[in-house]
Kinemage of the C-alpha trace (Angstrom):
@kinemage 1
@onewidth
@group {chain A} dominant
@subgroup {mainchain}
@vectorlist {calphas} color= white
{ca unk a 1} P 33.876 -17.499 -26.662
{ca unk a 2} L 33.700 -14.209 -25.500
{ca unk a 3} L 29.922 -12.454 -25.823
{ca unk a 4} L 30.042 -9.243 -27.677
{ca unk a 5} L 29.303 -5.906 -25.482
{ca unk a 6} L 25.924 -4.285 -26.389
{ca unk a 7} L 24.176 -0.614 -25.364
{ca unk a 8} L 22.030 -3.238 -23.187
{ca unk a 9} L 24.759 -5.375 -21.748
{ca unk a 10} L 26.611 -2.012 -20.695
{ca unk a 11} L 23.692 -0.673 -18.817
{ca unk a 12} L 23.040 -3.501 -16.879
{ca unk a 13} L 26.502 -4.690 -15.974
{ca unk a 14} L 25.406 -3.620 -12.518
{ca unk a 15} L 22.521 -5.104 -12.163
{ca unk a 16} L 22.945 -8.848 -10.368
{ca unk a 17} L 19.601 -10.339 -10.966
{ca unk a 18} L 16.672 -10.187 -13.794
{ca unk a 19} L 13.647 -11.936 -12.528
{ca unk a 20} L 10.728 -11.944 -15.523
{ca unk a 21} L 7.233 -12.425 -14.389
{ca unk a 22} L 5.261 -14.373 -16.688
{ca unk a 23} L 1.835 -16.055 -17.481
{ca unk a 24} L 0.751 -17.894 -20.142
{ca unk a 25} L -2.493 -16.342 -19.784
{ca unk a 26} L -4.173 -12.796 -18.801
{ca unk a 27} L -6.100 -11.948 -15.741
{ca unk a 28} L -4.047 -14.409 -13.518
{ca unk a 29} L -2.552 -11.494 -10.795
{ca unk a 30} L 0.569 -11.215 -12.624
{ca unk a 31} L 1.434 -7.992 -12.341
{ca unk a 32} L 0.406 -7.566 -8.958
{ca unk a 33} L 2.366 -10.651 -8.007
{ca unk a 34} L 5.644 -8.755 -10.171
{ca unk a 35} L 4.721 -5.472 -7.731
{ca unk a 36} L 4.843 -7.310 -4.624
{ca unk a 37} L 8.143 -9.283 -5.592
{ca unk a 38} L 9.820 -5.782 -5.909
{ca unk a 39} L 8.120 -4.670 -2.424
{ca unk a 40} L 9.527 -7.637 -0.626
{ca unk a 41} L 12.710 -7.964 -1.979
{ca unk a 42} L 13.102 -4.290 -1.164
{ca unk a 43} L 11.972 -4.912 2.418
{ca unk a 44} L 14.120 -8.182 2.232
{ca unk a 45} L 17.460 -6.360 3.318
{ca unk a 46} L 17.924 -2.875 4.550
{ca unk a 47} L 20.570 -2.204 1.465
{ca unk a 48} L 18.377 -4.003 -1.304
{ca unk a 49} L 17.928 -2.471 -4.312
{ca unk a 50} L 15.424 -3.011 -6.457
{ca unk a 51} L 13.886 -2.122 -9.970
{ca unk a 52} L 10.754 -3.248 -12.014
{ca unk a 53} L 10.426 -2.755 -15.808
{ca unk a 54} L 6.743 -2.988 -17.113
{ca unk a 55} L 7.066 -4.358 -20.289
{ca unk a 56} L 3.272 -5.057 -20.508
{ca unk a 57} L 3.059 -2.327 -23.373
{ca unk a 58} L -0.832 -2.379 -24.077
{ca unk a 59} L -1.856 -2.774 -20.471
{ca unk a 60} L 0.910 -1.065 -17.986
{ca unk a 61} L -0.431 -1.074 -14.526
{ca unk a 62} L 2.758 -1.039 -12.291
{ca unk a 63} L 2.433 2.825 -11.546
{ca unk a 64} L -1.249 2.549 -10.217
{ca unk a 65} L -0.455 -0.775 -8.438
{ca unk a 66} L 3.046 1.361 -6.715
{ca unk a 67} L 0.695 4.777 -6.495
{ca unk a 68} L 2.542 6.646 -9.268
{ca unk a 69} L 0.039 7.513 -11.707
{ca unk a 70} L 0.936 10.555 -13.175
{ca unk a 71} L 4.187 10.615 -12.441
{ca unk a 72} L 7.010 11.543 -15.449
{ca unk a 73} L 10.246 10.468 -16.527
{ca unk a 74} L 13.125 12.892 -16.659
{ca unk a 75} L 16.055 12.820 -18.863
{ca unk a 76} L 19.429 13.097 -18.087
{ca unk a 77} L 22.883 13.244 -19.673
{ca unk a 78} L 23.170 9.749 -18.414
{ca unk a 79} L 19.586 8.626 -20.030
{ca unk a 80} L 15.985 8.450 -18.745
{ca unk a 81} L 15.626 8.463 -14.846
{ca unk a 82} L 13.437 5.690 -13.043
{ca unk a 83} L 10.982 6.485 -11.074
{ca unk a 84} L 11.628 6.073 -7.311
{ca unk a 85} L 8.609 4.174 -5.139
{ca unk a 86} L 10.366 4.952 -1.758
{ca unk a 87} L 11.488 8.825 -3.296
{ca unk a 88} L 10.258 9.956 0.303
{ca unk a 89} L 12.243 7.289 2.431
{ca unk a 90} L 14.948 7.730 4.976
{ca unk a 91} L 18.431 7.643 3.016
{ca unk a 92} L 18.857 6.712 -0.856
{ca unk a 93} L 16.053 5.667 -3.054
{ca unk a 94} L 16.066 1.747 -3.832
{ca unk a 95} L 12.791 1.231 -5.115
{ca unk a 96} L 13.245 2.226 -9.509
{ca unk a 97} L 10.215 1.974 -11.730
{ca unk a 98} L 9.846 2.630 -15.372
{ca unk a 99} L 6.703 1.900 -18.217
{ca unk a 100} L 5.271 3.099 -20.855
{ca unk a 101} L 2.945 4.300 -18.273
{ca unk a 102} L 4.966 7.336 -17.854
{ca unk a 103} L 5.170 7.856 -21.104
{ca unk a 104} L 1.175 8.731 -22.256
{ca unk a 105} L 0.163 11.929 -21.832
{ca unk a 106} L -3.185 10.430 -20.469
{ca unk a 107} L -3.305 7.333 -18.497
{ca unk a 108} L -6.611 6.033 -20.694
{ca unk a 109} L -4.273 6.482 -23.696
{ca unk a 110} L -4.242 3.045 -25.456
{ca unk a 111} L -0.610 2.097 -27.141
{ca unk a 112} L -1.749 0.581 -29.975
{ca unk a 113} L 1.573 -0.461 -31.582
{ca unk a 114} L 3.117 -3.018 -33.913
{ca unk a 115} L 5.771 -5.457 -33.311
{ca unk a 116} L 8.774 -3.578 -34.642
{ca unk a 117} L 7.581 -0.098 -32.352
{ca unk a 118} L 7.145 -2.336 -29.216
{ca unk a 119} L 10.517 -3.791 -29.730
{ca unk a 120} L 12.570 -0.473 -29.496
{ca unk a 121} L 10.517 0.922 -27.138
{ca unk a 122} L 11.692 -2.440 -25.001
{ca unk a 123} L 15.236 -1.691 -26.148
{ca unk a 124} L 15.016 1.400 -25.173
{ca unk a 125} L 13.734 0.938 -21.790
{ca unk a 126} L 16.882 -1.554 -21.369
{ca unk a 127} L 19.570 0.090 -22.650
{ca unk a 128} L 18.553 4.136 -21.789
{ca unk a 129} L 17.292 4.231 -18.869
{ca unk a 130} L 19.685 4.692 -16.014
{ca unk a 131} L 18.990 1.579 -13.698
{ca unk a 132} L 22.213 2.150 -11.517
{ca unk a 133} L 23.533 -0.580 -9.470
{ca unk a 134} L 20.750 -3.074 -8.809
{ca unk a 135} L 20.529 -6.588 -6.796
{ca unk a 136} L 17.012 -7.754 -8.461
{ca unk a 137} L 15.687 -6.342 -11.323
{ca unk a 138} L 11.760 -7.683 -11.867
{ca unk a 139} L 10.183 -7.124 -15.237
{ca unk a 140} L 6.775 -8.087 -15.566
{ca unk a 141} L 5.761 -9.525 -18.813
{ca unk a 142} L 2.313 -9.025 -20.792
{ca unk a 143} L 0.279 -12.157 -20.935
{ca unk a 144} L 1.248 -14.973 -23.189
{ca unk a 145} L 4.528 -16.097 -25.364
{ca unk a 146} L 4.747 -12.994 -27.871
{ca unk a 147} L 6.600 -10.176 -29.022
{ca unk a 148} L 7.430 -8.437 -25.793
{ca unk a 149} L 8.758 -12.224 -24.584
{ca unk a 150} L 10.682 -12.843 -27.513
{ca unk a 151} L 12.591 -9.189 -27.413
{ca unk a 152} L 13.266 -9.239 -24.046
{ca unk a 153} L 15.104 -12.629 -24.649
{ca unk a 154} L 17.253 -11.377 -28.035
{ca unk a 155} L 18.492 -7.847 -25.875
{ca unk a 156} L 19.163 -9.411 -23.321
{ca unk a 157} L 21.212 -12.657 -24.400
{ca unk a 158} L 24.606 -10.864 -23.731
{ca unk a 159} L 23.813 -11.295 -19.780
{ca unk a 160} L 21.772 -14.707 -20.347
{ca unk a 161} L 23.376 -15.829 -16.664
{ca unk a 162} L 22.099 -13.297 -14.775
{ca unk a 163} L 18.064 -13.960 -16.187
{ca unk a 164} L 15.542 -16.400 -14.492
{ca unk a 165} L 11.727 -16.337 -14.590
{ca unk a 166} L 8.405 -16.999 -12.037
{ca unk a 167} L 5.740 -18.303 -13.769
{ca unk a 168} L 2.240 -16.879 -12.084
{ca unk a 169} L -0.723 -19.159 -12.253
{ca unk a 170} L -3.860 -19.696 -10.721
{ca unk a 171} L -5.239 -23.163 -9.760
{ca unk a 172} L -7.982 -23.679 -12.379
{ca unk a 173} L -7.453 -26.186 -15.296
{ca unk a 174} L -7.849 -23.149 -18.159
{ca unk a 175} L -4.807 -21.359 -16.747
{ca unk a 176} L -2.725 -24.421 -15.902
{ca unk a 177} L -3.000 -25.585 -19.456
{ca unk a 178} L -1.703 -21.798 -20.270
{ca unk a 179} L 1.016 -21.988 -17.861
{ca unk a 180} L 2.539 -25.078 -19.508
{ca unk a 181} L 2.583 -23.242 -22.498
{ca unk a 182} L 4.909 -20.381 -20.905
{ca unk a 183} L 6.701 -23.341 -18.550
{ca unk a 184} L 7.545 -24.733 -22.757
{ca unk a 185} L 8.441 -21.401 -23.781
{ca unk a 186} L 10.860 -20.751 -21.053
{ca unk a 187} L 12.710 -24.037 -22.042
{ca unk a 188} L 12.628 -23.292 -25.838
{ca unk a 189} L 14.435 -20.110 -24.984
{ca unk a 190} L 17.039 -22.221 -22.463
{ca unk a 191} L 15.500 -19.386 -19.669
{ca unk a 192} L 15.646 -21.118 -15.970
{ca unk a 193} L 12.301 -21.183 -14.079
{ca unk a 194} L 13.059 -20.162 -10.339
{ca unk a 195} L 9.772 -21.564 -9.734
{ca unk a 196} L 5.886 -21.653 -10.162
{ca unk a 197} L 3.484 -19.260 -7.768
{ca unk a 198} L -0.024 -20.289 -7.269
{ca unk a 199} L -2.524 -17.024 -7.024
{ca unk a 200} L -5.452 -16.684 -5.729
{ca unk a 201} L -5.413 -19.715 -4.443
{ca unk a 202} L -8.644 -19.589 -2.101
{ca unk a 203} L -10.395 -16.636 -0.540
{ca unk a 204} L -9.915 -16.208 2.950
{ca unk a 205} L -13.350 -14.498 4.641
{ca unk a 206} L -12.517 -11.347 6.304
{ca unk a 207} L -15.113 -11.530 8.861
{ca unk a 208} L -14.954 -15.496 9.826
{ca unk a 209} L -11.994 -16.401 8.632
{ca unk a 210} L -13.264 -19.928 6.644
{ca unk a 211} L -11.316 -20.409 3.174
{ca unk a 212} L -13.203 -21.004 -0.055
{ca unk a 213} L -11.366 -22.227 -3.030
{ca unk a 214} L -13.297 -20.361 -5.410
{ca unk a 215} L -10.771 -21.252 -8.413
{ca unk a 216} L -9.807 -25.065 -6.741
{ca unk a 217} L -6.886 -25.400 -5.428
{ca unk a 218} L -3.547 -27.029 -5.428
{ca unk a 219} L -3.330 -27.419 -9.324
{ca unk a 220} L -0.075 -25.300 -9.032
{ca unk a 221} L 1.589 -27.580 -6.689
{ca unk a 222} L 0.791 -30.447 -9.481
{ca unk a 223} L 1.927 -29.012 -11.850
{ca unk a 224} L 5.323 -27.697 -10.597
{ca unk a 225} L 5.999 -31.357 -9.153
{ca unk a 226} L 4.858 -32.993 -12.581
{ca unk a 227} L 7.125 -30.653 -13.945
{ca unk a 228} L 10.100 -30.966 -11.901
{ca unk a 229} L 9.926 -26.725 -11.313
{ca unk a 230} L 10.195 -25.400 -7.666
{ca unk a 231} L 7.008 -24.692 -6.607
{ca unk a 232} L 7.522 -20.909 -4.893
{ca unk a 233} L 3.845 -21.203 -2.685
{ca unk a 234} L -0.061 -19.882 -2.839
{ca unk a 235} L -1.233 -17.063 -2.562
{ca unk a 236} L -4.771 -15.962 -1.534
{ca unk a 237} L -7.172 -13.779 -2.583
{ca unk a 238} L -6.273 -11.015 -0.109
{ca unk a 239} L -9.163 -7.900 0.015
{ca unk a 240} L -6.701 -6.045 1.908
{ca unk a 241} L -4.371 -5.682 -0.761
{ca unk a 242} L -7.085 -5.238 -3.302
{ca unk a 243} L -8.294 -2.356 -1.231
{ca unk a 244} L -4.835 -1.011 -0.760
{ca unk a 245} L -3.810 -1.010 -4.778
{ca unk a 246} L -7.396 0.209 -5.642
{ca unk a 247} L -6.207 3.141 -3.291
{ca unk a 248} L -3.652 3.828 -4.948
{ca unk a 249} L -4.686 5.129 -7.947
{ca unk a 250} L -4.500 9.036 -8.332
{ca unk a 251} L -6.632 12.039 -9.351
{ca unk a 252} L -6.710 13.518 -12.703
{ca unk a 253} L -7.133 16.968 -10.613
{ca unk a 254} L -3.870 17.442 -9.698
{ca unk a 255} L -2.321 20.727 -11.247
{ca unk a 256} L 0.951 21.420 -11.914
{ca unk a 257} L 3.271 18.677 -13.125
{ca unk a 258} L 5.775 19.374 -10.307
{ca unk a 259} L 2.625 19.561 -7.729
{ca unk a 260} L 1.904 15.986 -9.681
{ca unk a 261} L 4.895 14.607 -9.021
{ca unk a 262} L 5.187 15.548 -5.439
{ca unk a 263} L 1.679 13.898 -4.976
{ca unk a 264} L 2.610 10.947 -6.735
{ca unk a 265} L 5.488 10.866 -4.509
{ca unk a 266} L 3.360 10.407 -1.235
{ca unk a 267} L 0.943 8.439 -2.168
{ca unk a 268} L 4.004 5.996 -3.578
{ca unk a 269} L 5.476 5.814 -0.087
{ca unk a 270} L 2.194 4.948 1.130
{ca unk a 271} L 1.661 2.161 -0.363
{ca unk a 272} L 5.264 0.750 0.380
{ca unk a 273} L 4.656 1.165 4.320
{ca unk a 274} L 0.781 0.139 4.235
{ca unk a 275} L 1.966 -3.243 1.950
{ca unk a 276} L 4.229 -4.391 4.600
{ca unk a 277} L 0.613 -4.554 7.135
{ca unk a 278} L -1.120 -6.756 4.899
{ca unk a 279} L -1.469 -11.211 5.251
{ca unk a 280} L 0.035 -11.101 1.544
{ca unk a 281} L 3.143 -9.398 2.246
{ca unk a 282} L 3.867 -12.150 4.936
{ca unk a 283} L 3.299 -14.928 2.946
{ca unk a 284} L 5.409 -13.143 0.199
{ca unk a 285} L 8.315 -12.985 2.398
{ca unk a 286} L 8.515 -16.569 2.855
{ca unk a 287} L 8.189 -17.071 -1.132
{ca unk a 288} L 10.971 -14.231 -1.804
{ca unk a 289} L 13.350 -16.226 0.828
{ca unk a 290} L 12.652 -19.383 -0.862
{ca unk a 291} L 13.112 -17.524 -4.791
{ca unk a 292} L 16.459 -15.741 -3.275
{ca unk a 293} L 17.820 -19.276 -2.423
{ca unk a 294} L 16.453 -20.710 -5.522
{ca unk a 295} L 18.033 -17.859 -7.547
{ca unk a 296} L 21.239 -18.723 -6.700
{ca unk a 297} L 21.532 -22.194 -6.799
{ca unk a 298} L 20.082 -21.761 -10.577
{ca unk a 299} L 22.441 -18.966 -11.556
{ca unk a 300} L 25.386 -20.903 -10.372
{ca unk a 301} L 24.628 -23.878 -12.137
{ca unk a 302} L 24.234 -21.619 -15.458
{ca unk a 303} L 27.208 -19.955 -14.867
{ca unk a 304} L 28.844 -23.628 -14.187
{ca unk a 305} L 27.560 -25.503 -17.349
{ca unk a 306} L 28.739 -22.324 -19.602
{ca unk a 307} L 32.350 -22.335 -17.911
């Protein structure tokens, strides 16, 4: 049976994979684990492209974490344009970014919006904005099994076999329990779990170098072999990259919105080349080789069992 053509399904027919980030509970690293997916599968290949979608409505922090606070969206006659991360980079942007974010005329602004807004304004963001041809697309998901979830699913059923998900935990008993929740909600929904990703998962002393598991450690591990999920690996508490997204954020000073922009720009590219320095974006690289294999061994068993 042939699946009917939507606005959503049209603007994504280029775009190979949709990897959504999700937690089953809030204050677990998950978006900054969604932003440095995107920066290591953009530094996985030379030609990678690469977009993340910030569907965390109430609490978008993708353009601080990428350094493109106070950035703007532009429309075309093709729809809204992403904002490009690597706009300052040798040869064609591959790094597209859009949220709500963009969208507030202050960054304190608080969307305070019911279901039925926060569903078009996720429709929206998947069927106007002009994404382009894309290998990954990451969208990182607000905390939980809620509206946002449940949306993403219905718009984007008409290219089911292209979706997977990472769940993000940390190794604590509270968030586990959470976890399972989203781990259940994935399989309600028939979504395939690429794997589980322990964060801070011990904190590694700058200055002597001894680990303390300050949240345990391990419980991820557990859980994805209990589970039968790939387990993706751990990731530290890292002070580097805390001090290098803190960084990012920019002034409220800046003047013009072009001048804006062109700030925004800078301090963008920044962040990409400063990321690649840090003990997290090594041990992200070995997790983003192990989801790209992972990826397509699950997307070609979906696309088998639906042939």
């Amino acid at each position: 049976m042939a699946v009917q053509e939507t606005p959503v399904s049209r603007r994504l027919k280029s775009v190979k994979h949709i990897i959504i980030v999700c937690s089953g509970k809030g204050g677990v690293g998950k978006s900054s684990v969604s932003t440095q997916l995107a920066l290591s599968l953009h530094a996985s290949s030379p030609s990678a492209r690469v977009g993340i979608l910030d569907v965390d409505l109430t609490g978008p922090s993708i353009p601080r974490m990428l350094g493109l606070d106070g950035h703007g969206v532009h429309q075309s006659s093709d729809g809204w344009v992403p904002v490009y991360a690597d706009a300052l980079g040798d040869g064609e942007p591959r790094l597209a970014c859009m949220s709500v974010g963009f969208l507030l005329k202050k960054k304190g602004d608080s969307v305070v919006w019911r279901g039925p807004k926060k569903n078009a304004m996720i429709r929206q963001f998947l069927s106007d904005v002009r994404w382009g041809e894309l290998d990954y697309l990451v969208v990182d998901t607000p905390p939980g099994t809620s509206d946002e979830h449940l949306s993403l699913i219905e718009h984007l059923a008409p290219v089911h076999s292209r979706l997977s998900a990472v769940i993000v935990t940390t190794p604590q008993a509270v968030a586990l329990l959470d976890a399972m929740k989203c781990l259940s909600f994935t399989r309600a929904v028939a979504l395939p779990v690429l794997g589980l990703i322990e964060n801070m998962s011990g904190y590694v002393c700058p200055c002597c170098g001894d680990v303390s598991n300050v949240f345990s450690t391990g419980g991820g591990a557990e859980m994805a072999r209990r589970e039968g999920v790939p387990f993706l690996g751990s990731m530290p508490i890292d002070t580097e990259l805390v001090t290098l997204l803190d960084a990012a954020e920019s002034t409220d000073l800046s003047p013009a919105d072009g001048q804006r922009d062109e700030d925004s720009e800078v301090r963008s590219f920044g962040v990409l080349q400063r990321y690649q320095k840090t003990s997290s974006a090594k041990l992200l690289s070995a997790i983003v080789e192990n989801l790209i294999s992972t990826l397509l061994s699950v997307e070609h068993a979906s696309v088998s069992s639906s042939a």
